[in-house]
N, C-alpha and C positions, 0 to 999 in steps of 0.2 A: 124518752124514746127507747125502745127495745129492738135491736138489731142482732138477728142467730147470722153468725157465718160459719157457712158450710164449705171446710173444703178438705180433702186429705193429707193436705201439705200445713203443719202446726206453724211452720216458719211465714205461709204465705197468709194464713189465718190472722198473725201476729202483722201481718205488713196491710190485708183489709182492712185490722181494727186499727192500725194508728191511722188510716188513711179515713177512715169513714170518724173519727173522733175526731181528725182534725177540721172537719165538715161542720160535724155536733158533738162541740163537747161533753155535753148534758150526756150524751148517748150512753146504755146499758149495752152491751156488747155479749150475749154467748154462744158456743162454738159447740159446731160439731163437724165428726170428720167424715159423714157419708152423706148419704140421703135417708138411710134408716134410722140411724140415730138424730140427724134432722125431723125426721116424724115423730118421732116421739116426743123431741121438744117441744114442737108445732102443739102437739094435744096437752104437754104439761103446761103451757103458759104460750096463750098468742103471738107473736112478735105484732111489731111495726111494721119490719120488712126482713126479708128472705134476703142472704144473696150469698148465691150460690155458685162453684165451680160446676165445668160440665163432666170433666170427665173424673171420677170417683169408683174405690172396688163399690160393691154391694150394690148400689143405687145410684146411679148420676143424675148429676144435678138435673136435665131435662127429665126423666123419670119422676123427680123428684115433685117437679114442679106439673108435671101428668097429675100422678099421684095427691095432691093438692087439690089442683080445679077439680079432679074428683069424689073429693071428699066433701066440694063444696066450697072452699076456702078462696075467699077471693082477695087476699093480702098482699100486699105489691112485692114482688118478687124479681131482683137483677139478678143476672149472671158475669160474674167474674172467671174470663175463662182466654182461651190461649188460641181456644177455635175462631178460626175469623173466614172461614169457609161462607159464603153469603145465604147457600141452600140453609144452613143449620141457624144462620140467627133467621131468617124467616120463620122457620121449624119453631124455635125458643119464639119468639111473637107470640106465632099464632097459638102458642101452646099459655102464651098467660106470661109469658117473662113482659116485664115494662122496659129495661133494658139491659142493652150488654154493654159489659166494660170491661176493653180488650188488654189482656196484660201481653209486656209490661203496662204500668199506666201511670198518669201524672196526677200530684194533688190536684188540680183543676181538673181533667177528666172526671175523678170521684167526684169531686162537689158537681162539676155539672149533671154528670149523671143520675147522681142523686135526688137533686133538685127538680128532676125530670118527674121523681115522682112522691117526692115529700117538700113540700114549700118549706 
């Protein structure tokens, strides 16, 4: 399984990947720190899954995930993010995110959120 995490915090990138490895060990994990250089991973090599932070310089993660379903790309996509505003995870929904997971968060939260959209 191939997981890109997108976020512009290298330390919180380092605290998705242990938390999503400790889900799936098997897991391929690589990073990016916006939503631009997320794009361009997207086209060098597919992920599995997206999961991305919302707020980012250059592109944020909602942007990101626009950007995506409009390219066509229908790849499951969370958001790990700090926004917990209810209008904006409707926004992420309807925009193609499968879910949010609100930091801080718990190894349980990741796995079940996960699970929500990778068996």
């Amino acid at each position: 399984m191939d997981i890109l995490i997108v976020d512009d915090s290298k330390a919180m990138r380092a605290i998705v990947m242990r938390a999503v490895k400790g889900v799936f060990a098997d897991a391929t994990c690589r990073e990016a720190s916006n939503g631009l250089e997320a794009l361009a991973a997207v086209k060098q090599a597919l992920p599995d899954l997206v999961l991305t932070d919302w707020n980012m310089p250059e592109m944020s993660g909602f942007e990101l995930i626009q950007a995506l379903r409009s390219e066509g790309h229908t790849l499951k996509i969370g958001m790990v993010t700090s926004e917990s505003n209810p209008e904006l995870k409707d926004q992420a929904l309807k925009a193609g995110a499968g879910f949010l997971l609100h930091k801080p968060f718990t190894p349980e939260a990741v796995r079940d959120a996960l699970k929500t959209v990778i068996p």
